[in-house]
Backbone bond lengths (Angstrom), bond angles and torsions (degrees), N, CA, C in turn:
res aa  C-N    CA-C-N  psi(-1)  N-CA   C-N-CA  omega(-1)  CA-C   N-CA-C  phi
1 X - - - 1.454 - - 1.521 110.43 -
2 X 1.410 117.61 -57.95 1.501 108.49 -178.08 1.917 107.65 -81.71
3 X 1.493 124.62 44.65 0.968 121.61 157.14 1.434 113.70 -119.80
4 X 1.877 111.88 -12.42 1.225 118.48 156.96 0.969 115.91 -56.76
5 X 1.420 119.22 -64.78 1.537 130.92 -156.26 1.766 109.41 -54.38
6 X 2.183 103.66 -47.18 1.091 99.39 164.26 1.731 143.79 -35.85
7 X 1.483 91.67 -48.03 1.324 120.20 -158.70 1.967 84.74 -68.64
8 X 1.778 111.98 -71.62 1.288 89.44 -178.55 1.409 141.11 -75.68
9 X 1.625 109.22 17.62 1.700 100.25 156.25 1.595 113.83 -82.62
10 X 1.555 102.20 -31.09 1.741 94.41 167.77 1.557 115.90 -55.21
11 X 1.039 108.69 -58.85 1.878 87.57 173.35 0.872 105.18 -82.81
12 X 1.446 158.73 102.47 1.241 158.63 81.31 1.789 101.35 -90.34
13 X 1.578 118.81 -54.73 1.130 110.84 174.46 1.388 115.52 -56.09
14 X 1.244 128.19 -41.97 1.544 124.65 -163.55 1.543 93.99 -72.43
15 X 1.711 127.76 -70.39 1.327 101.96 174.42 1.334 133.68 -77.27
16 X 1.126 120.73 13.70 1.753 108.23 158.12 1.373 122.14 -43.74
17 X 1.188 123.38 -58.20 1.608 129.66 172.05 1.314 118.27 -43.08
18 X 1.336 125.93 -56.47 1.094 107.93 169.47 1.322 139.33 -88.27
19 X 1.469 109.28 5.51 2.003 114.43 139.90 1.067 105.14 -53.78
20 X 1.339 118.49 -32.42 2.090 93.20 -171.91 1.492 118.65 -117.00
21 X 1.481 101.08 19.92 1.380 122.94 169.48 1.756 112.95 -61.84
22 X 1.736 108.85 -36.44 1.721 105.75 -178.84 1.637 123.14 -60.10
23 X 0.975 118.17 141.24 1.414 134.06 -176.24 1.588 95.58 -36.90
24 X 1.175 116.74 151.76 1.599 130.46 163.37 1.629 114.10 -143.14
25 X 0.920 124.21 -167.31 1.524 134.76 -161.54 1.605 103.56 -130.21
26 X 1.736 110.46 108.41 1.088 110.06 -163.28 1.360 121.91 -96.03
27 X 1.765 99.47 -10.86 1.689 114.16 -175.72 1.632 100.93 -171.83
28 X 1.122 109.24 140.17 1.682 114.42 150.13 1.192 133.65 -116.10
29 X 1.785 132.13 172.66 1.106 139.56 175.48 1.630 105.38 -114.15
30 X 1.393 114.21 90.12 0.959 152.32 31.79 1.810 117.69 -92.08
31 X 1.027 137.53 121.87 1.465 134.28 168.46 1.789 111.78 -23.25
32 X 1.310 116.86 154.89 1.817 120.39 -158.63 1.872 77.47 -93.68
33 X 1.252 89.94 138.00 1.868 89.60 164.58 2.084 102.34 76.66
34 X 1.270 132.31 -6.30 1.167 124.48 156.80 1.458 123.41 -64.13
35 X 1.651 113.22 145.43 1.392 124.73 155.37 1.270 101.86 -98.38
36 X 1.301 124.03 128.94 1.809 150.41 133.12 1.382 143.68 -81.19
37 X 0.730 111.74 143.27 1.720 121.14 -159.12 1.392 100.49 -84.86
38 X 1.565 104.59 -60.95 1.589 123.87 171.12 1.211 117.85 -130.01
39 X 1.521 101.93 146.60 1.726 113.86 -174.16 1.467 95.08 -72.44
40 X 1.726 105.55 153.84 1.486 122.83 -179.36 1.675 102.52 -82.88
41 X 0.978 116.91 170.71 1.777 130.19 -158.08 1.816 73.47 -82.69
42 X 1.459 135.71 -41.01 1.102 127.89 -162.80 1.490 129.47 -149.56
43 X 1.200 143.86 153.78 1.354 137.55 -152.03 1.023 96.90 -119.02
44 X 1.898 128.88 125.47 1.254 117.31 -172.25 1.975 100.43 -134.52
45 X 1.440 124.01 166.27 0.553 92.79 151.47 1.719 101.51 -138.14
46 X 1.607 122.55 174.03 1.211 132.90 -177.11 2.209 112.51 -79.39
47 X 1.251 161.47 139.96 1.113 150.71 117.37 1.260 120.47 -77.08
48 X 1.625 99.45 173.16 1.472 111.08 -175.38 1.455 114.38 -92.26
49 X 1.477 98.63 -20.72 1.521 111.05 -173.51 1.561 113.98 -140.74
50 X 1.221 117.12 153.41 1.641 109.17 176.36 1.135 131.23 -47.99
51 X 1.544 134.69 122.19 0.999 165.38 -157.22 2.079 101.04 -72.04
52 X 0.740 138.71 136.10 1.448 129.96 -169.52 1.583 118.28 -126.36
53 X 1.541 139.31 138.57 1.368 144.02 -147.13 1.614 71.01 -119.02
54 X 1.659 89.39 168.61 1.677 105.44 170.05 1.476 89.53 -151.00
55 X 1.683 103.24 112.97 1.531 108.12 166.57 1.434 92.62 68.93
56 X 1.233 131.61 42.73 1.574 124.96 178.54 1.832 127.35 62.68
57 X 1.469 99.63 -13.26 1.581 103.16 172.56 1.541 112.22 -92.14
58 X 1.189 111.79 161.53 1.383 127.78 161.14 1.597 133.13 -46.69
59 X 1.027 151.10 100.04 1.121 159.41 -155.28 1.562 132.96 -113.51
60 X 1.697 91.63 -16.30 1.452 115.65 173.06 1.562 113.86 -98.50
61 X 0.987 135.03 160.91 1.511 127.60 -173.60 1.804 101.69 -144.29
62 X 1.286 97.13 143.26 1.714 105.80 152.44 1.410 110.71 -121.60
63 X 1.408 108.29 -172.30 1.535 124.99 156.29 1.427 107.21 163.39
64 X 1.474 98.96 147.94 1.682 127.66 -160.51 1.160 88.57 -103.53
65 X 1.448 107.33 133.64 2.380 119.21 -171.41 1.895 73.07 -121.10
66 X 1.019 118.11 152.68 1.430 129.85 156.37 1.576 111.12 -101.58
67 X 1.463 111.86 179.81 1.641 126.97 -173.69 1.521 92.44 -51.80
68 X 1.209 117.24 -50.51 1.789 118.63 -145.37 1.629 102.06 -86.45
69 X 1.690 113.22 10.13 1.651 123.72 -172.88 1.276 112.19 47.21
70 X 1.645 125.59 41.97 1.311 129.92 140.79 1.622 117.02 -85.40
71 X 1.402 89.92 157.71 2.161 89.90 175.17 1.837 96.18 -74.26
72 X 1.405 118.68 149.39 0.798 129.42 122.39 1.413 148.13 -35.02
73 X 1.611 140.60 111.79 1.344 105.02 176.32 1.334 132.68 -87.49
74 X 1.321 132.09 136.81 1.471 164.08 -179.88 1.302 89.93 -77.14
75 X 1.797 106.88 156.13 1.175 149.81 118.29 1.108 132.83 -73.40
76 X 1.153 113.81 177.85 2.476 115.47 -170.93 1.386 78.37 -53.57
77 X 1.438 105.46 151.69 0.909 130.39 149.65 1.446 124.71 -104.41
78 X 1.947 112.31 124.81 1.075 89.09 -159.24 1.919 109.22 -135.83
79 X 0.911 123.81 162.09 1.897 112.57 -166.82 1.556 110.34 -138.82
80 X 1.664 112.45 115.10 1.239 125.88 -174.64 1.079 104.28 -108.71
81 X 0.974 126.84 78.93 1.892 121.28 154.21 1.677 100.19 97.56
82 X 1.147 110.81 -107.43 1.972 110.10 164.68 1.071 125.45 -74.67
83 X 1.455 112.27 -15.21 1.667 117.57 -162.71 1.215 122.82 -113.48
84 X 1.791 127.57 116.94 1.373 97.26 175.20 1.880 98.21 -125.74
85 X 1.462 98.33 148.01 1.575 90.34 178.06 2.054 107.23 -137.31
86 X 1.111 91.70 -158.25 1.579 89.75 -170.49 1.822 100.99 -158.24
87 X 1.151 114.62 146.66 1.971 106.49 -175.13 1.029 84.92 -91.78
88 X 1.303 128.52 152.37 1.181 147.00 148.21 1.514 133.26 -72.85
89 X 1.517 118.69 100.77 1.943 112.70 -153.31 1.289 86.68 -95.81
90 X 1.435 164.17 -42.08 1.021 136.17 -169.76 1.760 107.25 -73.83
91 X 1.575 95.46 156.06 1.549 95.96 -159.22 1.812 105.81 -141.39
92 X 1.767 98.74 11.04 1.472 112.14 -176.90 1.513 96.79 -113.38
93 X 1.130 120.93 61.61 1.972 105.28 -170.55 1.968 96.76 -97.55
94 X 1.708 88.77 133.60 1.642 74.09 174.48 1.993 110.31 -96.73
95 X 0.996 94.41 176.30 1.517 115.98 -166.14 1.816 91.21 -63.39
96 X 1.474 113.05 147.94 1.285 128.34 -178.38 1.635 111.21 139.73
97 X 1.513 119.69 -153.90 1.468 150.69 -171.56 1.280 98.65 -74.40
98 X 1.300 117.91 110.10 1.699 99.24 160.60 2.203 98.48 -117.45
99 X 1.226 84.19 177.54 1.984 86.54 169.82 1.535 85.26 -156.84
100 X 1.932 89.60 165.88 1.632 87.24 -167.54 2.219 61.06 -121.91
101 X 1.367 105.93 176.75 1.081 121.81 167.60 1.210 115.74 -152.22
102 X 1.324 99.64 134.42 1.779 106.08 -168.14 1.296 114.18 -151.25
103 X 1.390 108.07 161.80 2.119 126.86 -165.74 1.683 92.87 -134.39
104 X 1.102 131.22 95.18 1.429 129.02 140.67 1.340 115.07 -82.95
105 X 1.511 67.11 147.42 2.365 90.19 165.27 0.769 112.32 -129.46
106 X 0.951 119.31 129.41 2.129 117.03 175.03 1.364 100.62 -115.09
107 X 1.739 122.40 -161.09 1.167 129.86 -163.69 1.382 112.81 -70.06
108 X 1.797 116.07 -8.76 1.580 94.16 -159.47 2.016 97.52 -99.65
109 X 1.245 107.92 9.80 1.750 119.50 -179.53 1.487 102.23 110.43
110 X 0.886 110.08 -35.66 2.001 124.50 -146.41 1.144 93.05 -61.54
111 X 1.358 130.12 156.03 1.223 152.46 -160.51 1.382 108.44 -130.91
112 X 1.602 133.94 84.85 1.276 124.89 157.93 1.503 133.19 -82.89
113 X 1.147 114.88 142.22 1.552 110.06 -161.59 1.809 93.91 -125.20
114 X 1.514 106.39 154.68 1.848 105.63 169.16 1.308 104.32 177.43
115 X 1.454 109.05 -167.70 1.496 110.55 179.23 1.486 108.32 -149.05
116 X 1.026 120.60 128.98 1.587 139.07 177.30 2.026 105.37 -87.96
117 X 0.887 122.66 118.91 1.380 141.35 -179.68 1.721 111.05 -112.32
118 X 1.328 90.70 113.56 1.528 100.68 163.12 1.353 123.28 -153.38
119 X 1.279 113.41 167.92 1.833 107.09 -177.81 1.309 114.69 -120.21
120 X 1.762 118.42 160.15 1.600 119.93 -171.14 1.455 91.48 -128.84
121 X 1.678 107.56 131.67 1.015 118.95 -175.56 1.716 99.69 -83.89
């Protein structure tokens, strides 16, 4: 019995690390939990790890939901290394809740998905 128990804290320690090895989201433009005065020309967000193309296209996604839970409109969306962002073409946004929502992939395949929340004064 206590060579079970041993055995499964060794794998829990050995794979713990690499559960938390997948890419995450290290910062955005606008910051998660910020108030703003004015929206940025573009919505970006920061990774921990390189961001990954398939066949040269994009594979990661954002998008800006406004207060009233319509999409926002975007520009290409586009991902350099840690960073992927998108311009923002609408240019009438009223003041409230926005969330950005997003799916990265980086090098290890994995697919993280979430939502960044912030408000425009």
């Amino acid at each position: 019995m206590k060579r079970v128990l041993l055995g499964a804290i060794a794998i829990i320690l050995i794979t713990s690390p690499m559960a938390q090895a997948h890419s995450r989201v290290v910062s955005s433009n606008p910051a998660a939990g910020s108030t703003i005065t004015k929206m940025p020309a573009a919505i970006s967000l920061t990774a921990n790890e390189e961001l990954v193309k398939l066949n040269g296209k994009e594979i990661s996604k954002i998008s800006l939901i406004a207060p009233d839970k319509s999409a926002v409109k975007l520009g290409a969306i586009s991902a350099n290394k840690l960073v992927i962002s998108a311009p923002i073409l609408d240019k009438n946004l009223k003041p409230g809740g926005y969330t950005i929502n997003y799916r990265i992939i980086s090098a290890d395949g994995h697919p993280v998905s979430g939502t960044i929340k912030f408000k425009l004064s």
